[in-house]
C-alpha positions in Angstrom: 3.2 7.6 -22.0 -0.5 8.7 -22.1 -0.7 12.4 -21.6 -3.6 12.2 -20.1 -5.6 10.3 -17.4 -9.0 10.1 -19.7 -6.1 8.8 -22.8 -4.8 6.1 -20.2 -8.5 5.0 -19.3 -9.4 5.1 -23.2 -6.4 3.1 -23.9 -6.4 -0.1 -21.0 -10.1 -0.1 -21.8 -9.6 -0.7 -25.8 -7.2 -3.6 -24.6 -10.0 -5.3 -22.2 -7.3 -6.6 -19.7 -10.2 -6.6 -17.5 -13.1 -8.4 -16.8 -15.1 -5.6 -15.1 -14.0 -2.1 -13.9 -15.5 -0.7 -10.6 -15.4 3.1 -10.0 -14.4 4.0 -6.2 -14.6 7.3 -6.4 -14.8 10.6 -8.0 -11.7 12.8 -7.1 -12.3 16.6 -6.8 -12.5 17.5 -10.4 -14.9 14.7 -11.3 -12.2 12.4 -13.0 -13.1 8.3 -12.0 -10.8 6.6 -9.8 -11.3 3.3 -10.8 -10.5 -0.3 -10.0 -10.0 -2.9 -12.8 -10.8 -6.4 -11.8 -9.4 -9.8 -13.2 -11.4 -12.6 -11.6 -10.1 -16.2 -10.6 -13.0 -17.1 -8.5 -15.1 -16.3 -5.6 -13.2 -19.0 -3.9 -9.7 -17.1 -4.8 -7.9 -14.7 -2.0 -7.4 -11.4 -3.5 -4.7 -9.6 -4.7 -3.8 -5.5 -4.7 -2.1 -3.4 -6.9 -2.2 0.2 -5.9 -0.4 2.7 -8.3 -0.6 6.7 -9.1 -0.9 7.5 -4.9 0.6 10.6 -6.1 -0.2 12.3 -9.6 3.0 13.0 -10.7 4.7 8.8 -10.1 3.2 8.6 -14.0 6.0 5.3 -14.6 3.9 3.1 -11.5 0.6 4.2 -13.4 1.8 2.7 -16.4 3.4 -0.1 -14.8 0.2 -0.9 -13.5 -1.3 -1.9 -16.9 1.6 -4.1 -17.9 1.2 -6.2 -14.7 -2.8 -6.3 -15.1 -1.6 -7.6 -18.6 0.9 -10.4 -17.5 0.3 -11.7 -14.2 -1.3 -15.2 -14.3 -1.4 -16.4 -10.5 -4.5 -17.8 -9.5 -6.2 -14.9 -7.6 -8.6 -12.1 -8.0 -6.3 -8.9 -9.0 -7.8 -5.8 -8.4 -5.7 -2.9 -9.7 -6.2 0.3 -8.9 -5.1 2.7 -12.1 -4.3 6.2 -10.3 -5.4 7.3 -7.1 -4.7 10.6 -7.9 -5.9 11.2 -11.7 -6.4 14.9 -12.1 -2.8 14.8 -10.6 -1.7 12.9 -13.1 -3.4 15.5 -16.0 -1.1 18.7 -17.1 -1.3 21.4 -14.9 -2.7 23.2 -18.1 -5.6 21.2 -18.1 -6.4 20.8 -14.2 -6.4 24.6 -15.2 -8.6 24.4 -18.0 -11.1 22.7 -16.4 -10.8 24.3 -13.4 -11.8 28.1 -14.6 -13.5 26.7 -18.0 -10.8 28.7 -20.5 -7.8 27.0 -22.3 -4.9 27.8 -20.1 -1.3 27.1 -21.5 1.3 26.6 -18.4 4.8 26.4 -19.5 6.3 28.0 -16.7 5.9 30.0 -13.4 5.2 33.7 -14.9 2.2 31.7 -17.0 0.8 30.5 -13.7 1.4 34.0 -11.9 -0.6 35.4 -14.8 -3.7 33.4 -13.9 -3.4 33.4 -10.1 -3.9 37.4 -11.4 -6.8 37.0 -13.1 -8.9 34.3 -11.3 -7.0 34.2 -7.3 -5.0 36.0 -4.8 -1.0 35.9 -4.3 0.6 34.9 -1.3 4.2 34.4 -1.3 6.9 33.3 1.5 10.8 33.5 1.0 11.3 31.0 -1.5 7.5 30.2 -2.8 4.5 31.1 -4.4 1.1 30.6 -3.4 -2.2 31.2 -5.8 -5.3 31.0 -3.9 -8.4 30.0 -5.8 -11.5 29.2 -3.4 -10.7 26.0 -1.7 -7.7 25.0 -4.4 -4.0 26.3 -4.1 -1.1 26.3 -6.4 2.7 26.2 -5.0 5.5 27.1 -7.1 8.9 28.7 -6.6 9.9 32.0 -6.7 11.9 33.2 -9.7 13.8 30.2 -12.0 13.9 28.0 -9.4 13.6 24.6 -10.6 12.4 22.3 -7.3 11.2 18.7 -7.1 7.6 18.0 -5.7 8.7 16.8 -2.4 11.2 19.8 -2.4 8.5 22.3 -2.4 6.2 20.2 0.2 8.6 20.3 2.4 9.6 23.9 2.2 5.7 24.9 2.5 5.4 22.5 5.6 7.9 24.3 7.1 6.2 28.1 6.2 2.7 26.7 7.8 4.6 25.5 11.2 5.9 29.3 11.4 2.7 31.8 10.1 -0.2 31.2 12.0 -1.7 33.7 8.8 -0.7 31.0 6.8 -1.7 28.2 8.4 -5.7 30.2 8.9 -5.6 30.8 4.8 -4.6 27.3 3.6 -6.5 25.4 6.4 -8.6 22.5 4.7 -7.8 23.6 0.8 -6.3 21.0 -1.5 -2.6 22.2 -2.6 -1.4 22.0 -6.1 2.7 21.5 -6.4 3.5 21.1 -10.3 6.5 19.3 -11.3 8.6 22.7 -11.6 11.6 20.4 -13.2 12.2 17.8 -15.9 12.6 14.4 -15.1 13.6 11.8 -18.0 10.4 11.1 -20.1 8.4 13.6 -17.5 8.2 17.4 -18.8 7.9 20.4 -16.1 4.0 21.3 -15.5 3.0 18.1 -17.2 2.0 15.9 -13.5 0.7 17.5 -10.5 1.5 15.7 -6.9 -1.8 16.6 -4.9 -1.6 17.5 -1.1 -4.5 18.5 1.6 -3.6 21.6 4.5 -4.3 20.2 8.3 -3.7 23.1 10.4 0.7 23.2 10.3 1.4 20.3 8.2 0.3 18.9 5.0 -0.9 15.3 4.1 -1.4 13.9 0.6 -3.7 10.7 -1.1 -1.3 7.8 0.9 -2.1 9.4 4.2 -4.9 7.5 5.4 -4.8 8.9 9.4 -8.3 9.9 11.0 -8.1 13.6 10.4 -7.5 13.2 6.3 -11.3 13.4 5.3 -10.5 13.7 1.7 -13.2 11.6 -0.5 -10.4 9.8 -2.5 -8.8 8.9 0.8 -12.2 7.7 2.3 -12.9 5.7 -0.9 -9.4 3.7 -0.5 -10.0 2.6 2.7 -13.3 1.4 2.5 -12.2 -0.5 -0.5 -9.0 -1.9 1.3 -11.1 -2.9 3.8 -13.5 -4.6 1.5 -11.3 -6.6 -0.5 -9.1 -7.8 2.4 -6.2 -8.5 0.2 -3.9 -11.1 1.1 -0.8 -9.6 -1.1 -0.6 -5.8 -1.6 1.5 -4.0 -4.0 1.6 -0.3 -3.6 4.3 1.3 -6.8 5.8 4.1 -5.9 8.5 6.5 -7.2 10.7 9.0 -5.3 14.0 11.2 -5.9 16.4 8.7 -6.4 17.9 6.8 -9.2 17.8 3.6 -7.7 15.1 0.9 -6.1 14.2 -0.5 -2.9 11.2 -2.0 -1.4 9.7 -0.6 2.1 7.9 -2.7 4.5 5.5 -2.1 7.5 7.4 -2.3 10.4 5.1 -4.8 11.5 6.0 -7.5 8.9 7.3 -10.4 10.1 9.2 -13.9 8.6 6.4 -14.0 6.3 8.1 -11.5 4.2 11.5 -12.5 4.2 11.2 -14.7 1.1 9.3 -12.6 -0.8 11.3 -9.5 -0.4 14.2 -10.8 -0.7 13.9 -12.9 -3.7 12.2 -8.9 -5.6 15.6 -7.4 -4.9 17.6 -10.5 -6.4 15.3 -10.0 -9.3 15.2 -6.7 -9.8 19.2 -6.1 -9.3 19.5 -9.3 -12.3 17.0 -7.9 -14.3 16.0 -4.4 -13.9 18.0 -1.9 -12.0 20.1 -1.3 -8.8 18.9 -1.0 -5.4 19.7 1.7 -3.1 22.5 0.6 -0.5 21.1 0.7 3.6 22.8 4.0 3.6 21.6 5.3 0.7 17.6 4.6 1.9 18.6 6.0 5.5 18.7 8.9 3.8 15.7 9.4 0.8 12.9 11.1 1.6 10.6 7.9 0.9 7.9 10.0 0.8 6.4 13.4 2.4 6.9 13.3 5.8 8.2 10.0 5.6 12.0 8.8 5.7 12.7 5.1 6.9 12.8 4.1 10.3 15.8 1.2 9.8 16.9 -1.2 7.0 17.3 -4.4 6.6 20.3 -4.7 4.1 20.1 -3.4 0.6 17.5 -2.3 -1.3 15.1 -2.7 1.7 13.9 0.1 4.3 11.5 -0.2 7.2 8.9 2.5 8.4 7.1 2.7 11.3 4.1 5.0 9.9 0.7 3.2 10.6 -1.3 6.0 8.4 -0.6 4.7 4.6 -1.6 1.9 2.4 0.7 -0.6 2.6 0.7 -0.2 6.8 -2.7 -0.7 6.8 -3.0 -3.3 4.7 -0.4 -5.1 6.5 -4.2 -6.5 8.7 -4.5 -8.6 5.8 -1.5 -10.4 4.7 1.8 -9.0 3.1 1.9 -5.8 1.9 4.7 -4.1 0.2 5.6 -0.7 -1.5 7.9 -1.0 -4.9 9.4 1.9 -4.9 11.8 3.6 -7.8 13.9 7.1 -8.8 12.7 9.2 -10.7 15.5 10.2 -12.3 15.9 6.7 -14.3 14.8 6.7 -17.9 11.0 6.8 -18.0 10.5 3.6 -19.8 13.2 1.7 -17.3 11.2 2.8 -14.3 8.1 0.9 -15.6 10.3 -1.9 -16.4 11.6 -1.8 -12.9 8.4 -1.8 -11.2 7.2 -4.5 -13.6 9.6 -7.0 -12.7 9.7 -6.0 -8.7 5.8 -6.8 -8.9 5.8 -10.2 -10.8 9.0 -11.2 -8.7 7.2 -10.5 -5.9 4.0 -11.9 -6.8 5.3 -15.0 -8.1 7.2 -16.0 -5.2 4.2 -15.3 -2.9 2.3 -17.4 -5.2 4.2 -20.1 -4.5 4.2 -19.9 -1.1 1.0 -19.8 -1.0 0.1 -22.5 -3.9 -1.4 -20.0 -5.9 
């Protein structure tokens, strides 16, 4: 695994998967989020894959290389790398950067130390808040070891209650380390990036009217540009297992395709959460499925993400795995669900 988002970029560009890279946007640090393109033909429909929504799902980012490398159907692919790439750097670095010194962040008391030096401290009953400008950090109190989407939710729940809160992290960009290891994923090593809207908190996959964060502007224009006709967003979530979650628009046109990814992947890759089992997941922040439709796949109703937007152009589905699967199996995993899915909508199609 690249440690960094520059190493990644360094790396799939020494392999020249790609026939042209397009930069969509610069994310708030400067880092490129960037596009790689594989092209079939002006005539050709296109074809998405999204990964890296959030900074610290570092298995779909490398996934996404190793379907860019081995995907021959006869369409345009455009792959988008990481949507979030300072999330995906080491706290330490964003750090670095960030205040122009060489921070070392191995745990909480190292990033209470700098909130010190260089921001204010706010604190609630179980978190901790530094404050620098228009940038926050959340962490939990004391040894607390909490997943992203742990800490998300429990901040959520602090802005719905303090209106103080609510005027102080009002339009900042939130910070929330992974405070816990995950196999093949150090704590402090990935960042999952959120944005403060009044009393809740949206992050890079929320693409509703009132998110006016550049990356998220950037997506959308380029979803709408590219019209694809198949979209694959990978995803990864606290869970051991996989399941694929569709638009709860989509129609007979997925049956197949669906379908025929969880045959696959259970055969080849990994098991697939039960209808129970995704009932209850948080798929996302914020986000839980609205109904299933047997195992290993959920509904949701959302019409404010990629793969419900993109659902105006053709079939769009999210390939979604645990994170607490070995690191290397989870970019197997989403390897297989995407050329099994793929594949199968190539034929259809006569691709």
């Amino acid at each position: 695994m690249s440690e960094t988002y520059d190493k990644l970029i360094e790396d799939v560009m020494s392999k020249k998967i790609f026939d042209r890279v397009q930069v969509l946007a610069k994310d708030w640090l400067g880092a490129s989020i960037v596009a790689g393109i594989i092209e079939a033909g002006e005539d050709k429909p296109n074809i998405l894959i999204s990964a890296g929504a959030h900074g610290d799902e570092a298995a779909g980012v490398h996934a996404a290389v190793k379907i860019a490398e081995s995907l021959p159907v006869s369409a345009n692919l455009y792959v988008v790398l990481c949507r979030d790439p300072t999330g995906n750097n080491p706290l330490s670095l964003t750090l670095s950067k960030m205040f122009e010194i060489k921070a070392e962040i191995s745990g909480p008391e190292d990033i209470h130390a700098l909130v010190s030096e260089y921001g204010e401290h706010l604190e609630t009953k179980s978190l901790r808040i530094g404050v620098f400008r228009n940038v926050c950090v959340v962490y939990p109190r004391g040894a607390a070891e909490l997943e992203t989407l742990e800490i998300s939710e429990e901040l959520e729940k602090e802005l719905k209650l303090s209106e103080e809160l609510r005027e102080v992290l009002d339009r900042k960009r939130i910070l929330v380390p992974l405070c816990k290891e995950r196999p093949g994923t150090p704590p402090y090593s990935k960042v999952r990036t959120f944005y403060a809207i009044g009393d809740k908190l949206v992050c890079y996959d929320y693409f509703g009217e009132e998110n006016d964060l550049p990356e998220v502007l950037a997506m959308k224009k380029f979803l709408n540009k590219i019209k694809p006709i198949l979209t694959l967003d990978l995803h990864e979530g606290p869970s051991g297992k996989f399941c694929v979650i569709v638009p709860g628009a989509a129609d007979e046109a997925y049956s197949d395709v669906v379908f025929t990814t969880i045959q696959q992947v259970e055969k080849h890759a990994a098991e697939c959460l039960s209808a129970e089992e995704i009932k209850k997941v948080m798929i996302d922040h914020g986000l839980s499925v609205s109904k299933t439709l047997g195992k290993g796949i959920g509904v949701i109703e959302r019409r404010e993400n990629l793969v419900t937007l993109a659902r105006e152009y053709g079939v769009s589905l999210m390939l979604w795995t645990g994170f607490y699967e070995d690191f290397e199996k989870r970019v197997e995993t989403l390897i297989v669900a995407a050329h099994s899915a793929a594949y199968i909508f190539a034929a259809l199609h006569g691709l």
